[in-house]
C-alpha positions in Angstrom: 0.0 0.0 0.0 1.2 3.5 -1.0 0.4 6.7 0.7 1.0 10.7 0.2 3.6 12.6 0.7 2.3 14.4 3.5 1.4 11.6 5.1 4.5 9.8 5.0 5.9 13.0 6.5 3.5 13.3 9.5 4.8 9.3 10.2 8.3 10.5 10.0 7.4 13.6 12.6 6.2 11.1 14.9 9.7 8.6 14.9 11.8 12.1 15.3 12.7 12.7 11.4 12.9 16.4 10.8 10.6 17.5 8.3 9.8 20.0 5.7 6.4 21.1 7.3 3.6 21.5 5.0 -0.6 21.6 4.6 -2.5 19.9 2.6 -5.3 21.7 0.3 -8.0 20.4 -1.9 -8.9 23.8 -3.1 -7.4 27.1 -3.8 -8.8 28.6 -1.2 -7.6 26.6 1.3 -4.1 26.4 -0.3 -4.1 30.4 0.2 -5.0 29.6 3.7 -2.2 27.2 4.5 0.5 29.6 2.9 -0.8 32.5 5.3 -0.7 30.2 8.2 3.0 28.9 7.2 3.8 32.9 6.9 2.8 33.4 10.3 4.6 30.4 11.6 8.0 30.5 9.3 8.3 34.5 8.2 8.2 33.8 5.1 6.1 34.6 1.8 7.7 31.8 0.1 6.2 28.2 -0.3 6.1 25.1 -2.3 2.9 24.0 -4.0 3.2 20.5 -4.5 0.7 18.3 -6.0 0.2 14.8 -3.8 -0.1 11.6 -6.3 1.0 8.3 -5.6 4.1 8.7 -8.2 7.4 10.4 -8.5 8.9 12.1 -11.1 6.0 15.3 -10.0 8.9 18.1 -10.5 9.3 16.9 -14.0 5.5 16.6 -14.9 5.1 20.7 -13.5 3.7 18.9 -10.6 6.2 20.9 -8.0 5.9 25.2 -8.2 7.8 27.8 -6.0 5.2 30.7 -5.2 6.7 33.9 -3.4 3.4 35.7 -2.8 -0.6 34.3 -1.8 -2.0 35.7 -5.4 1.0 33.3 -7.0 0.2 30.4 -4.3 -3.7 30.6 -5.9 -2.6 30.9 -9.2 -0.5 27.8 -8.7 -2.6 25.8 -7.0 -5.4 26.3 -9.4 -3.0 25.2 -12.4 -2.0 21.8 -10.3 -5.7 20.5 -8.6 -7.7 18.2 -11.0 -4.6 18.5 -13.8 -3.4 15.1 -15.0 -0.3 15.1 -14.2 2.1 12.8 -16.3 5.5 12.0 -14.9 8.4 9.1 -15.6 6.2 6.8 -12.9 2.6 7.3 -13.8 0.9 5.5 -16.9 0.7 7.6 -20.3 -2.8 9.4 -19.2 -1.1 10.5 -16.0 -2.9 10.1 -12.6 -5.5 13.0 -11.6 -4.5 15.8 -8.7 -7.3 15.8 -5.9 -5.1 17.7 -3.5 -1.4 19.4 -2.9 0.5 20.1 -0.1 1.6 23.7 0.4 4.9 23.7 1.9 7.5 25.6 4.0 10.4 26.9 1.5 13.7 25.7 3.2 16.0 26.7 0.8 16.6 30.0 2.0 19.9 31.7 1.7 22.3 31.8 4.5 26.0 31.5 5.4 26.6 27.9 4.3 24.6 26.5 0.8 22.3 23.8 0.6 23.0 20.5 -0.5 20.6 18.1 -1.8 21.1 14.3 -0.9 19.3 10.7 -1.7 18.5 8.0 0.6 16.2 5.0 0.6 15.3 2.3 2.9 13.9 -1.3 1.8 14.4 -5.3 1.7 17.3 -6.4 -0.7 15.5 -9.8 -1.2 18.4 -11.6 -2.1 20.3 -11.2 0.6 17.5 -10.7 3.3 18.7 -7.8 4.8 17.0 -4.1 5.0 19.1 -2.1 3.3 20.1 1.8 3.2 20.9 3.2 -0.3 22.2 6.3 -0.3 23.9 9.3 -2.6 25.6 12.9 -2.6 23.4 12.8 -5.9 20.1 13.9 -4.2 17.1 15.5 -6.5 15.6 15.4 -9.6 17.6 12.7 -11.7 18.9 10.1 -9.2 17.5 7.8 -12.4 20.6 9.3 -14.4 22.9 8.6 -11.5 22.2 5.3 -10.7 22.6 4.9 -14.5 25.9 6.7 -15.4 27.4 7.4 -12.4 27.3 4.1 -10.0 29.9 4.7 -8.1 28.5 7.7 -6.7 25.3 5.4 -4.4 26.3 3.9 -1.3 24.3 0.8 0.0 24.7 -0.1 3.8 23.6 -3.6 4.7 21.5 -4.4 8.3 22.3 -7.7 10.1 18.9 -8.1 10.7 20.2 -9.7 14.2 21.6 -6.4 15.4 19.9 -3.7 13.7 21.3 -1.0 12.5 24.6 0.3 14.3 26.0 3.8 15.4 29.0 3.5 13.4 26.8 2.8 10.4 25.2 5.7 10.5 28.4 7.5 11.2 29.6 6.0 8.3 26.9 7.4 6.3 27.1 10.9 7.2 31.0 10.5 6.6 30.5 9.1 3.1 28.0 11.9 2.1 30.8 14.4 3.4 29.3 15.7 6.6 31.1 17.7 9.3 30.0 19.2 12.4 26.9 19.8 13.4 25.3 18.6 10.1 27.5 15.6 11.0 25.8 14.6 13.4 21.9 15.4 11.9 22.7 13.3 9.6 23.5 10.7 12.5 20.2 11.0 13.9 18.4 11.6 10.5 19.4 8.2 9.7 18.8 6.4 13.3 15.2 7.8 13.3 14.4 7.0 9.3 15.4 3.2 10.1 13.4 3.3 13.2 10.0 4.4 11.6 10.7 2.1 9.2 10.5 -1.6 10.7 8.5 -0.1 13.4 5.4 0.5 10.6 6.5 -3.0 8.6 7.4 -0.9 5.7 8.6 -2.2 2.3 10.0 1.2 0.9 11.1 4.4 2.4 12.6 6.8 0.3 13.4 10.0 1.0 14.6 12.3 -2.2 15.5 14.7 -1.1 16.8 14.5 2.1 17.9 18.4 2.6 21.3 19.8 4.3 20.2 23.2 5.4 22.1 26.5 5.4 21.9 26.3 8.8 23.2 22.5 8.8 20.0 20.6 10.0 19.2 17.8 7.7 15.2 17.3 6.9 13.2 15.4 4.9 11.6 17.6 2.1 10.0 14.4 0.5 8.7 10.9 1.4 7.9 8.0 -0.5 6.3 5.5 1.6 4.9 2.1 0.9 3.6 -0.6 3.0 4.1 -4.4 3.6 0.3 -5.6 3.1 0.6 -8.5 4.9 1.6 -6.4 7.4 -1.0 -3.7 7.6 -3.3 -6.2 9.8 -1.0 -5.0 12.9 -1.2 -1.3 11.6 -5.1 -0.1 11.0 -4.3 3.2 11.9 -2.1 3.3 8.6 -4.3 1.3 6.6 -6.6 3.8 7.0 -4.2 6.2 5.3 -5.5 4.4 2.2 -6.2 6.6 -0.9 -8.4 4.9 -3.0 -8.7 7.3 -5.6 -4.8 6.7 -6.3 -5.5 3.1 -7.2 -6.6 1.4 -10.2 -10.9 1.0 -9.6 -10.7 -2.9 -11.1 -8.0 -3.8 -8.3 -10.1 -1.6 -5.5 -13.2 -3.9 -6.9 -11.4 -7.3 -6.8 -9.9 -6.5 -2.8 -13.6 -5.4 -1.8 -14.5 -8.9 -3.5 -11.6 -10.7 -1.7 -9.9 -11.5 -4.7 -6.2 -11.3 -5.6 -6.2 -9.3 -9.1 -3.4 -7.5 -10.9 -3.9 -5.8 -14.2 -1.4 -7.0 -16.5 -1.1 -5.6 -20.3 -1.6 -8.8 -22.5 -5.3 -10.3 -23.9 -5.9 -13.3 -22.1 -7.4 -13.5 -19.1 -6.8 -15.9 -16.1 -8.7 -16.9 -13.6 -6.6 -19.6 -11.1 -6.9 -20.6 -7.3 -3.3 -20.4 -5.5 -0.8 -18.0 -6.2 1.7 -20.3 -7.3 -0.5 -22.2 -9.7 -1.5 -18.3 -11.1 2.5 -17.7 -12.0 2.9 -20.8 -13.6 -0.6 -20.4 -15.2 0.8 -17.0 -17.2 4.1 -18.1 -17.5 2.3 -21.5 -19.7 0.3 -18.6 -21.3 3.7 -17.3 -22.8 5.1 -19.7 -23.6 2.6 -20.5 -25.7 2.8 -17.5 -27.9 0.2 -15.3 -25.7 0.1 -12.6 -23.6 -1.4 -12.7 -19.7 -4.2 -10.1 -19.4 -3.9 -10.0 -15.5 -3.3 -12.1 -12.8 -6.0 -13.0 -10.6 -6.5 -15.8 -7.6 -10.1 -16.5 -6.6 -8.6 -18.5 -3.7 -10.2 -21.5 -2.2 -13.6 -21.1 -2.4 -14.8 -20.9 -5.9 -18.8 -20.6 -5.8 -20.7 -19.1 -8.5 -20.5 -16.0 -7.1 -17.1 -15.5 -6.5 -16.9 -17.0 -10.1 -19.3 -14.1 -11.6 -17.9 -11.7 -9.7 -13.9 -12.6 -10.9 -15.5 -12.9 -14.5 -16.8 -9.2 -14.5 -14.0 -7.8 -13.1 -11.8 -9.8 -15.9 -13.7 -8.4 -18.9 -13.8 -4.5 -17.7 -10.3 -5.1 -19.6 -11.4 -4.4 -23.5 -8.4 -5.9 -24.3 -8.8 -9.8 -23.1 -9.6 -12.0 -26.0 -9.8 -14.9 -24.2 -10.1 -16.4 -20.6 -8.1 -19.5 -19.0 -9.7 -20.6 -15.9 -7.1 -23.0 -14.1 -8.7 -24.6 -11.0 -7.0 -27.3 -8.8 -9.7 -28.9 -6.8 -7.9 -29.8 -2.9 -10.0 -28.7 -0.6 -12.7 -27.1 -3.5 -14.3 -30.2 -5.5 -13.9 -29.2 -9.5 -17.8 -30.6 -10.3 -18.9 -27.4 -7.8 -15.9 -25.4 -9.6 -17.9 -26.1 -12.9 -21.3 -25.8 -11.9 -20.4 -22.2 -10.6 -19.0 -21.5 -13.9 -21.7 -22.5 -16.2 -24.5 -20.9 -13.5 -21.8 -17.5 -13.6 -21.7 -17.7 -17.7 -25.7 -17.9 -17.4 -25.9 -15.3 -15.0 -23.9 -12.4 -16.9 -25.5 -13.3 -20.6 -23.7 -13.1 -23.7 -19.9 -13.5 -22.9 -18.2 -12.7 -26.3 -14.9 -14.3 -25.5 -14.3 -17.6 -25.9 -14.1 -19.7 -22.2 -11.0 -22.1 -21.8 -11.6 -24.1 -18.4 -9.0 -26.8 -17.0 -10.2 -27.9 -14.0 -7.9 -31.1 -12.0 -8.2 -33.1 -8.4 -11.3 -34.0 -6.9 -14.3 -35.1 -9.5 -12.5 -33.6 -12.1 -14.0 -36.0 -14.7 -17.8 -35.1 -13.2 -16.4 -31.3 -13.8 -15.4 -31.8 -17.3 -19.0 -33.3 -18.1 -20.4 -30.1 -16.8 -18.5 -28.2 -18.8 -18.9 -30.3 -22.2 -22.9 -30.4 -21.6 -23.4 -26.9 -20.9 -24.3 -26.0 -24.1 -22.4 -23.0 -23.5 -19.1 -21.4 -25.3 -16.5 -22.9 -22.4 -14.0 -25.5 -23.8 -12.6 -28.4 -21.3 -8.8 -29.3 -21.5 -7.1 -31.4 -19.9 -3.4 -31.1 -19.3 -2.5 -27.1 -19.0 -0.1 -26.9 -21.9 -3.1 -27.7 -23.9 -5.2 -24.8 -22.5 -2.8 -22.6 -23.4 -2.5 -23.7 -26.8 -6.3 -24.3 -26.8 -6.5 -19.9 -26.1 -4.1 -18.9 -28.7 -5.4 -21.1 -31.2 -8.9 -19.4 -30.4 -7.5 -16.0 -30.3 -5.9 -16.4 -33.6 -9.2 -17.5 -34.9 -11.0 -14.8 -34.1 
């Protein structure tokens, strides 16, 4: 699970991370409100309007605008809210902007300059250890220096038995070329972002960028945080965080339904029960010649109307062709697997792609009968290879 930038940051605030403080407005009004409150609090006329979208990359889309006066904070913020905003993350139609974040400018000038850094917390899954990435190379284009300039990003390995260590975050101040009192910031900077981060089972915290100051304190002008869903169950207070209007509405629809759907970009559909059996179920699909339209796992309990309901959901994509339904019948007999199908199919009307179904385990013979004397537009195979070979060859008919 994703969530804003500004309320990443208030989770930061509330381990010890300094941050850039900011409001959030839906409206221009109350974006003009927020900068007069943050004048009053900071001296300042200057803010950041900052449009809040579950993607990076906003800077680059015109999602990100310095305004040194209220009539330019309204201008701004008029420009930004309900513009689509397209950046390297989002898809090509760009995601929608409900609300921005009008935020304290802490680039000010004083005696010493700013300096912009990078830094990123998450799971290196190979070597199951947390890991801290970080760079002197903070900002817009950390893409381009990860790509031609390698040497310049740091990664600092956790022993997971341990945690993380004072002289590793020493060392990272050190390597990002700290002295003094930004020295030791950066110290606690770091002890505080690894905190908040297993504390909240995170699976991503990145920070870009993390901000020296002119007066050496080191703060967190963005956030980037996603969640471990299987974790969320220990954290409602952060599920709740959930912005649902950030999310594709087909994958919103398939949670509320208790299914296990991801929209892939291919034309045949699956429906499978079990994870595992899903992978290998698009991976068949490919090697086949076709193309996985999603990947969805109805789980154990395939009734009609979990059946109907995984059907639907599958053909909102215009794209799908074809569907593969792969059920393994365990603790789920494949005759009641096949009865839900044909009363789903009967249910919804005309389906106008063809229906591939390979159903094996318990009663699998009384669920092929099912299928075959339906009378209905579902095919029965047998092995899975075939299936696959079965949905192509249909695709390519049509």
């Amino acid at each position: 699970m994703n969530i804003h930038e500004y309320q990443g940051k208030e989770i930061l605030k509330g381990f010890g991370v300094a941050i850039q403080e900011g409001i959030v407005a839906e409206t221009p009004e109350q974006a003009v409100a927020a900068a007069k409150e943050l004048k009053a609090k900071y001296n300042s006329d200057w803010v950041v309007v900052k449009a809040q979208i579950h993607a990076g990359g906003r800077g680059k889309g015109g999602g990100v605008k310095l305004a040194k006066n209220l009539d330019e904070v309204k201008e701004k913020a008029t420009a930004i809210i309900g513009m689509q905003l397209i950046t390297p993350q989002t898809k090509k139609e760009g995601k929608k902007v409900n609300k921005v974040l009008i935020a304290q400018d802490v680039y000010y000038p004083g005696a010493n300059p700013t300096k912009e850094f990078y830094m990123s917390v998450l799971l290196d899954r190979a070597k199951g250890r947390n890991t801290i990435i970080y760079s002197t190379e903070g900002g817009m284009n950390i893409e381009e220096v990860a790509e031609h300039t390698p040497d310049k990003i740091w990664k600092e390995e956790i022993d997971p038995r341990v945690g993380l260590q004072g002289f590793q975050a020493r060392k990272i101040a050190f390597n990002l070329g700290l002295s003094g009192n930004a020295f030791k910031e950066m110290v606690k900077f770091v002890t505080a972002l690894y905190k908040a981060y297993i504390t909240i089972d995170a699976s991503l915290f990145e920070i870009n960028p993390v901000l020296k100051t002119s007066d050496d304190k080191i703060i967190a002008v963005d956030s980037k945080v996603s969640f471990d869903d299987n974790g969320l169950i220990r954290h409602p207070d952060y599920e709740a965080l959930r912005d649902i209007t950030e999310e594709d509405p087909t994958e919103v629809e398939a949670r509320e339904a208790e299914l296990n759907y991801v929209k892939l970009d291919g034309n045949v559909g699956c429906m499978v029960n079990g994870a595992g059996l899903a992978m290998a179920t698009m991976d068949i699909i490919k090697l086949s010649g076709g193309e996985p339209a999603n990947f969805l796992d109805v789980g154990g309990t395939a009734n009609a109307e979990r059946v109907e309901k995984a059907f639907r959901i599958i053909l909102r994509d215009k794209n799908v062709k074809a569907i593969l339904v792969n059920i393994f019948g365990g603790i789920v007999r494949c005759d009641r697997v096949a009865q839900g199908i044909v009363d789903a199919y009967k249910n919804m009307g005309t389906i106008n792609v063809p229906i591939i179904v390979r159903l094996q385990g318990t009663n699998a013979e009384a669920a092929k009968k099912i299928i075959d004397e339906s009378g209905l537009k579902v095919f029965s195979a047998i092995q899975l290879h075939e299936a696959a070979e079965l949905v192509n060859k249909l695709i390519k008919g049509n």
